[in-house]
DOKOL-651888 format. One record per atom (N, C-alpha, C): x, y, z; residue in three letters. Coordinates in steps of 0.2 Angstrom, whole numbers, plus 5000, padded with zeros to 4 digits. Each point is the difference from the previous one (the first is absolute). Example, Ala and Ser with C-alpha at 12.3 -4.5 7.8 and 13.67 -1.06 7.14 Angstrom:
2
506649725039ala
499650065000ala
500450065000ala
499850054996ser
500450065001ser
499650055003ser
***
This chain:
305
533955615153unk
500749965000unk
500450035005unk
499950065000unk
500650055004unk
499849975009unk
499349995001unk
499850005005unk
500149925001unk
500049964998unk
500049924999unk
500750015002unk
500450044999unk
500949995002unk
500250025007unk
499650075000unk
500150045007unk
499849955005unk
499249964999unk
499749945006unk
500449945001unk
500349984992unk
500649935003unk
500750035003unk
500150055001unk
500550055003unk
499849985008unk
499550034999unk
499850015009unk
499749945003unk
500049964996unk
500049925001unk
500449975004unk
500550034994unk
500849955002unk
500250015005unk
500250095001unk
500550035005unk
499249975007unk
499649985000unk
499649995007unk
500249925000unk
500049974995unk
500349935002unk
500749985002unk
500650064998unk
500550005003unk
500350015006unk
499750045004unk
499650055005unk
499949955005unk
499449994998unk
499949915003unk
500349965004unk
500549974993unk
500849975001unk
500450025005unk
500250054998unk
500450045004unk
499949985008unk
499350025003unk
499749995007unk
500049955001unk
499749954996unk
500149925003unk
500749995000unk
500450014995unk
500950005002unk
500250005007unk
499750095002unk
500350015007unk
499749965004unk
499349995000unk
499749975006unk
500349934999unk
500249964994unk
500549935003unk
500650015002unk
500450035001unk
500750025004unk
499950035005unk
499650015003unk
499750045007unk
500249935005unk
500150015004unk
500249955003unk
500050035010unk
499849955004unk
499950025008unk
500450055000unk
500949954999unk
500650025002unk
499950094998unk
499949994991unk
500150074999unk
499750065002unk
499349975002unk
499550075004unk
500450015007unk
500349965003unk
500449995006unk
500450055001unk
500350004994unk
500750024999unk
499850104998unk
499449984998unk
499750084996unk
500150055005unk
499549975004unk
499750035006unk
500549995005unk
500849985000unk
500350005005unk
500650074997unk
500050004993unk
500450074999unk
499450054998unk
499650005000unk
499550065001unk
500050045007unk
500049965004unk
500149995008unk
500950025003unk
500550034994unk
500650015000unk
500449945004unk
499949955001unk
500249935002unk
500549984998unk
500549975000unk
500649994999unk
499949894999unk
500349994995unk
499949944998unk
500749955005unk
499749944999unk
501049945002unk
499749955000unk
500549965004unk
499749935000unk
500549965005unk
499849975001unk
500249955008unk
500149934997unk
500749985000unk
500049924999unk
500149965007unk
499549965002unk
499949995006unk
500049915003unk
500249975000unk
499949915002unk
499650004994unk
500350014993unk
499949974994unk
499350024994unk
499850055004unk
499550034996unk
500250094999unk
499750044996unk
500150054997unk
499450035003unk
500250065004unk
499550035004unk
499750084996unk
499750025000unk
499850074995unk
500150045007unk
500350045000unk
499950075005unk
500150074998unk
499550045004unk
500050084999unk
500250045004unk
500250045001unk
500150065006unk
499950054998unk
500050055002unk
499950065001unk
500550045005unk
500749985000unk
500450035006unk
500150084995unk
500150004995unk
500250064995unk
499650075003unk
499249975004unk
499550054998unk
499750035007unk
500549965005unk
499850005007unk
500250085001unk
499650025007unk
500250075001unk
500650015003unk
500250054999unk
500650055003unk
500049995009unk
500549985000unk
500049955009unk
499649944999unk
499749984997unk
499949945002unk
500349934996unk
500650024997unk
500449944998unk
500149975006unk
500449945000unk
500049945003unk
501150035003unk
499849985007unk
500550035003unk
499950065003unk
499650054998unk
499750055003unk
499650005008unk
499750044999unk
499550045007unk
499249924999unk
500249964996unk
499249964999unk
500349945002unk
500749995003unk
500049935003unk
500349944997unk
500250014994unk
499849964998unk
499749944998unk
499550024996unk
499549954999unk
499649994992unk
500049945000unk
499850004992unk
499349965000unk
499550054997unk
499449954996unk
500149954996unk
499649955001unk
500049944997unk
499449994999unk
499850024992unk
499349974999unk
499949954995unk
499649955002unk
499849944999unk
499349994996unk
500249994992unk
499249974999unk
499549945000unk
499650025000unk
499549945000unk
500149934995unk
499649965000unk
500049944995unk
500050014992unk
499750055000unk
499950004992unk
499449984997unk
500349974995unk
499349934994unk
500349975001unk
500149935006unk
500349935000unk
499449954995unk
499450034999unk
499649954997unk
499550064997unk
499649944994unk
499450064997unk
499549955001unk
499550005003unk
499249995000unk
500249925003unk
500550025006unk
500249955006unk
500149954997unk
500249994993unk
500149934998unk
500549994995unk
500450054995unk
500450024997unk
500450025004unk
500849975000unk
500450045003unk
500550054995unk
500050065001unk
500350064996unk
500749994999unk
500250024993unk
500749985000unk
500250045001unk
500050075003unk
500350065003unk
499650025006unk
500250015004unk
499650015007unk
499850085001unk
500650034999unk
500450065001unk
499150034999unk
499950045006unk
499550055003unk
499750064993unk
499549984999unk
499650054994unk
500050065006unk
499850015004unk
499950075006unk
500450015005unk
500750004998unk
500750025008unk
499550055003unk
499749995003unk
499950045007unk
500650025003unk
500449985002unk
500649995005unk
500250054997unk
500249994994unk
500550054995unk
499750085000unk
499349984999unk
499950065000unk
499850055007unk
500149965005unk
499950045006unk
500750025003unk
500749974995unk
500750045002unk
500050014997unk
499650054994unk
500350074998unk
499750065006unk
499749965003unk
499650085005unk
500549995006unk
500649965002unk
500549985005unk
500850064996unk
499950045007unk
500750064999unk
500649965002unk
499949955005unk
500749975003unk
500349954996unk
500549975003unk
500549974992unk
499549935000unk
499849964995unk
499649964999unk
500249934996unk
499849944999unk
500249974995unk
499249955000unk
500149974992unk
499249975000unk
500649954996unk
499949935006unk
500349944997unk
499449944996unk
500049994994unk
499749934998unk
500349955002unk
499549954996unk
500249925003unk
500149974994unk
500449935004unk
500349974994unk
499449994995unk
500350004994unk
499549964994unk
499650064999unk
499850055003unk
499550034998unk
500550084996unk
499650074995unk
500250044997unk
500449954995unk
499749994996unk
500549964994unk
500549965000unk
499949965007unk
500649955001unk
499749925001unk
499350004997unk
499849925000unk
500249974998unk
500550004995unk
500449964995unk
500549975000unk
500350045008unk
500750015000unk
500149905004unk
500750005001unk
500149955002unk
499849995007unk
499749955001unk
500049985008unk
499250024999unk
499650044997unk
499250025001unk
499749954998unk
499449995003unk
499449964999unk
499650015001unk
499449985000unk
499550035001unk
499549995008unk
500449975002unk
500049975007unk
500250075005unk
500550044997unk
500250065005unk
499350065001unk
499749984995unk
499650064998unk
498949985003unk
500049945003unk
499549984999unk
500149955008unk
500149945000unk
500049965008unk
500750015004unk
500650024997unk
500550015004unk
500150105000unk
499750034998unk
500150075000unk
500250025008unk
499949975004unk
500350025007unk
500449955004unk
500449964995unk
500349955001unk
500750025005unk
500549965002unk
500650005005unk
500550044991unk
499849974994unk
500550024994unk
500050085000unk
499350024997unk
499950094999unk
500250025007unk
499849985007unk
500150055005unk
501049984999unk
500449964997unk
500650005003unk
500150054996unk
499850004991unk
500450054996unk
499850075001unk
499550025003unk
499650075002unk
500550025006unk
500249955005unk
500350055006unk
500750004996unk
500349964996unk
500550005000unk
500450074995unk
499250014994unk
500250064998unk
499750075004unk
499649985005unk
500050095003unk
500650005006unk
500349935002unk
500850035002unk
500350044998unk
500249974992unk
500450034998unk
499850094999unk
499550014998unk
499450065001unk
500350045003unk
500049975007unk
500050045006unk
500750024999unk
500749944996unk
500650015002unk
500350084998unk
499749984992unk
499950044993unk
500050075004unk
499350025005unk
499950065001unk
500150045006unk
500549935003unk
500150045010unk
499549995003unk
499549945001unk
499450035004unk
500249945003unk
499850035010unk
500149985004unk
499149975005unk
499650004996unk
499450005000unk
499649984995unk
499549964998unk
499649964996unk
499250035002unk
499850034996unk
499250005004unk
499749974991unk
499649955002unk
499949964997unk
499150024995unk
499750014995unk
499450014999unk
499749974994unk
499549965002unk
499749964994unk
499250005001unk
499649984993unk
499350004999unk
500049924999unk
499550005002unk
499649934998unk
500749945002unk
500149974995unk
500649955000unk
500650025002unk
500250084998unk
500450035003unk
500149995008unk
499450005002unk
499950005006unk
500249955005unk
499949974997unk
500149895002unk
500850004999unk
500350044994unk
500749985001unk
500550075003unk
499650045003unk
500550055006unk
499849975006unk
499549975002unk
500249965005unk
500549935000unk
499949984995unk
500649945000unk
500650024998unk
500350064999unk
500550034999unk
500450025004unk
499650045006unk
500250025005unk
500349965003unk
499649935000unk
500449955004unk
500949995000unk
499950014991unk
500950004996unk
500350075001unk
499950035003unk
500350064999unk
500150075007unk
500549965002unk
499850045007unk
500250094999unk
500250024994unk
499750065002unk
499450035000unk
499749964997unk
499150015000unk
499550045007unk
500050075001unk
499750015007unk
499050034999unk
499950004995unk
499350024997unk
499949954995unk
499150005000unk
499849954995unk
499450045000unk
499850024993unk
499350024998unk
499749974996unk
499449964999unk
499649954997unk
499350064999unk
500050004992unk
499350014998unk
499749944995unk
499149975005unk
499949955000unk
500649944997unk
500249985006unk
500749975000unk
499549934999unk
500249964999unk
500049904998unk
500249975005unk
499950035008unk
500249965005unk
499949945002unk
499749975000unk
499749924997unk
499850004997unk
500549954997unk
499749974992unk
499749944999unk
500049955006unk
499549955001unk
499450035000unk
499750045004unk
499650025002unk
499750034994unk
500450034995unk
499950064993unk
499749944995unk
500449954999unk
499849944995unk
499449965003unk
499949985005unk
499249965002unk
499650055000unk
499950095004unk
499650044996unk
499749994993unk
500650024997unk
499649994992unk
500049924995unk
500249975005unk
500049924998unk
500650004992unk
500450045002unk
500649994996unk
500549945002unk
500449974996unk
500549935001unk
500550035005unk
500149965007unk
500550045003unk
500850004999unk
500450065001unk
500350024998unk
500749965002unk
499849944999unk
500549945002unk
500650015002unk
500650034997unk
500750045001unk
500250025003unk
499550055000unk
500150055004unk
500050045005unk
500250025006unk
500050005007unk
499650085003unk
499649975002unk
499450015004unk
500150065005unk
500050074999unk
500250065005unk
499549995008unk
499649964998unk
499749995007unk
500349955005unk
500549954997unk
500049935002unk
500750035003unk
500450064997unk
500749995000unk
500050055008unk
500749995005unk
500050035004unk
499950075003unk
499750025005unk
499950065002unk
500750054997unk
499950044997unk
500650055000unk
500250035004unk
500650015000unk
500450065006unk
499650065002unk
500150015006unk
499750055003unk
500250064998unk
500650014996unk
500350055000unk
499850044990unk
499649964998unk
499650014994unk
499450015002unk
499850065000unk
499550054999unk
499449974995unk
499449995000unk
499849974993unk
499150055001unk
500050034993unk
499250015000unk
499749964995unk
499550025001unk
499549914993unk
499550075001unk
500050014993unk
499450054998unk
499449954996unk
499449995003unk
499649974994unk
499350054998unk
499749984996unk
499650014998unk
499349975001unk
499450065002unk
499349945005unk
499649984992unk
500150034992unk
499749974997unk
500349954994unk
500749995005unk
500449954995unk
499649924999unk
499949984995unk
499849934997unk
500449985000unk
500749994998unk
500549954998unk
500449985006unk
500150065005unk
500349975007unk
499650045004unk
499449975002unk
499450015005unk
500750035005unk
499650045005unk
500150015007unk
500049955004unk
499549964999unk
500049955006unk
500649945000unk
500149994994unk
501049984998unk
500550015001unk
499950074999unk
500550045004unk
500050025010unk
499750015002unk
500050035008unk
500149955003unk
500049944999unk
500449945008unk
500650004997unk
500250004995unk
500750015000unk
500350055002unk
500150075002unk
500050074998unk
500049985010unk
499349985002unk
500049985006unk
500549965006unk
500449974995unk
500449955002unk
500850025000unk
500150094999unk
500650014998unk
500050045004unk
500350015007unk
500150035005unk
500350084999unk
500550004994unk
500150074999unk
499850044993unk
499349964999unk
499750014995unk
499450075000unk
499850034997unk
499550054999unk
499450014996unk
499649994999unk
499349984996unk
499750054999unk
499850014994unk
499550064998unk
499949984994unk
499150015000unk
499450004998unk
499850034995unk
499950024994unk
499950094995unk
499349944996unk
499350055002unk
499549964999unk
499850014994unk
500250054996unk
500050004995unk
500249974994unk
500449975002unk
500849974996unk
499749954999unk
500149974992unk
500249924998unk
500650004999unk
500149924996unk
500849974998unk
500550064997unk
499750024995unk
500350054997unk
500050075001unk
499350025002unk
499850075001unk
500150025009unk
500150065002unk
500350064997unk
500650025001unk
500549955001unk
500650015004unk
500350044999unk
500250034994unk
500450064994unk
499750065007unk
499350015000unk
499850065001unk
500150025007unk
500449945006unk
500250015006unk
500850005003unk
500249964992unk
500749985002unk
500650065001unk
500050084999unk
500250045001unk
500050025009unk
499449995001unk
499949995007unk
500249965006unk
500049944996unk
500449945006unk
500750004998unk
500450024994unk
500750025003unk
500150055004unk
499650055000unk
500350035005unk
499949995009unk
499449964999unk
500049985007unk
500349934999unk
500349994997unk
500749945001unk
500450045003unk
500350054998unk
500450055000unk
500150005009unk
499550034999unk
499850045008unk
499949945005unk
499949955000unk
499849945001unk
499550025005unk
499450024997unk
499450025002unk
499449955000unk
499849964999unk
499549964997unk
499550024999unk
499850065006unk
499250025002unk
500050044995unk
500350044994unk
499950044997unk
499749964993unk
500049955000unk
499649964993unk
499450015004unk
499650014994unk
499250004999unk
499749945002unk
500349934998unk
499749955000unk
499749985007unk
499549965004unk
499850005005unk
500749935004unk
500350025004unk
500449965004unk
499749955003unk
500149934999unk
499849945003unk
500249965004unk
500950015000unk
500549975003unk
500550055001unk
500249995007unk
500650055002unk
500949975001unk
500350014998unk
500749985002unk
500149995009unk
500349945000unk
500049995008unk
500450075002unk
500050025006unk
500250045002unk
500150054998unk
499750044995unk
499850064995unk
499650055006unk
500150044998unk
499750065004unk
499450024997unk
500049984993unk
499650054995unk
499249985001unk
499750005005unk
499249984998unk
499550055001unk
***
């Protein structure tokens, strides 16, 4: 009997236990692991109301080194990291009712950034699906629409205004990438653009993998040559599947003060974390030849080859 009591004991408390976990694992949410790993990261939270959506942003200015706040010896200049798409869709046919990125990459490569930084979302995405004005068009055929690019520059102005910075250097992955080129267009403090495995054509990206083209949305390849006075490097990756090399290099080719490099290694995702220590600092230096990756394109009239 004694033991028949002690087993329905150990029963219960493992069925409760259970609960418990599945409890947490239903309140888990994009936004919130977003949010985890952006104060784990000592990241500082806010929000940007911008041409009508609610922008999610992080900085990191609290955590920047000793001289190099903004007004100092570093120029002023502010990081702008940009992420990727996210989950617009699941198994290409479901569209997701939260987009917001299961794996910030972006995020997680400005906690390795010492200089003052900010990592801006996009409308509708980080727990703002719901809000007013979102659909599910911002996240899926318009995600690089004339709308998201208006409310994105509108809030990294303010951004800039916020923190004195008299310089933009722009940095995005994958789709990030697609919208720091169409940003810099809106943003003439914008003088750097760093793309890993950027979306530089997305006509190009959707007849590759025979996805519905991205009808809304405006085309980084289509839209005019950028200012010469933006600096741009495109880091891709030789074993990326999702934006092949050969997607990426006519464009990259077509940008006269653009930079190309190769890291043969590298897919979509892998291994950017393990270099990106390294390319800010040849940001920094404004070195290029100091990245590992093999150089395939030079900035016109660039000395560095």
């Amino acid at each position: 009997m004694h033991a028949r009591y002690f087993l329905i004991r150990r029963l219960a408390l493992r069925i409760t236990l259970i609960g418990m976990c599945l409890a947490v694992q239903a309140c888990a949410t994009p936004t919130g692991d977003l949010t985890l790993l952006a104060t784990q990261s000592g990241l500082e939270r806010s929000k940007v109301r911008a041409e009508g959506f609610n922008l999610l942003v992080f900085d990191n200015i609290r955590n920047v080194d000793a001289g190099a706040s903004l007004g100092t010896n570093y120029g002023d200049v502010l990081h702008v990291y940009l992420e990727g798409d996210g989950s617009p869709w699941m198994y290409r046919t479901i569209i997701m009712p939260d987009p917001t990125p299961r794996n910030p990459l972006m995020l997680r490569l400005m906690s390795y950034d010492s200089k003052p930084a900010v990592y801006v979302g996009r409308p509708c995405y980080n727990g703002h699906a719901y809000d007013k004005g979102c659909n599910n068009s911002l996240w899926t055929s318009a995600r690089y629409s004339e709308q998201v690019i208006r409310s994105m520059a509108s809030a990294i102005r303010a951004l800039s205004e916020r923190h004195n910075a008299r310089q933009l250097w722009l940095m995005g992955h994958s789709g990030g990438g697609a919208l720091a080129m169409l940003l810099a267009e809106k943003l003439p403090k914008v003088s750097r653009i760093v793309t890993l495995a950027g979306n530089l054509d997305t006509d190009a990206w959707t007849a590759h993998h025979r996805y519905t083209p991205l009808y809304s949305s405006v085309n980084p390849a289509r839209a005019p040559t950028l200012r010469s006075s933006v600096w741009q490097w495109h880091l891709i990756g030789g074993r990326d599947t999702v934006i092949p090399p050969q997607l990426l290099k006519p464009v990259i080719m077509n940008q006269p003060s653009a930079s190309g490099f190769e890291f043969a290694g590298f897919s979509h995702g892998c291994c950017w974390e393990r270099i990106w220590p390294d390319v800010l600092q040849a940001l920094a230096r404004d070195r290029p030849s100091e990245l590992t990756g093999e150089q395939f394109k030079f900035r016109a009239g660039s000395r560095d080859r």
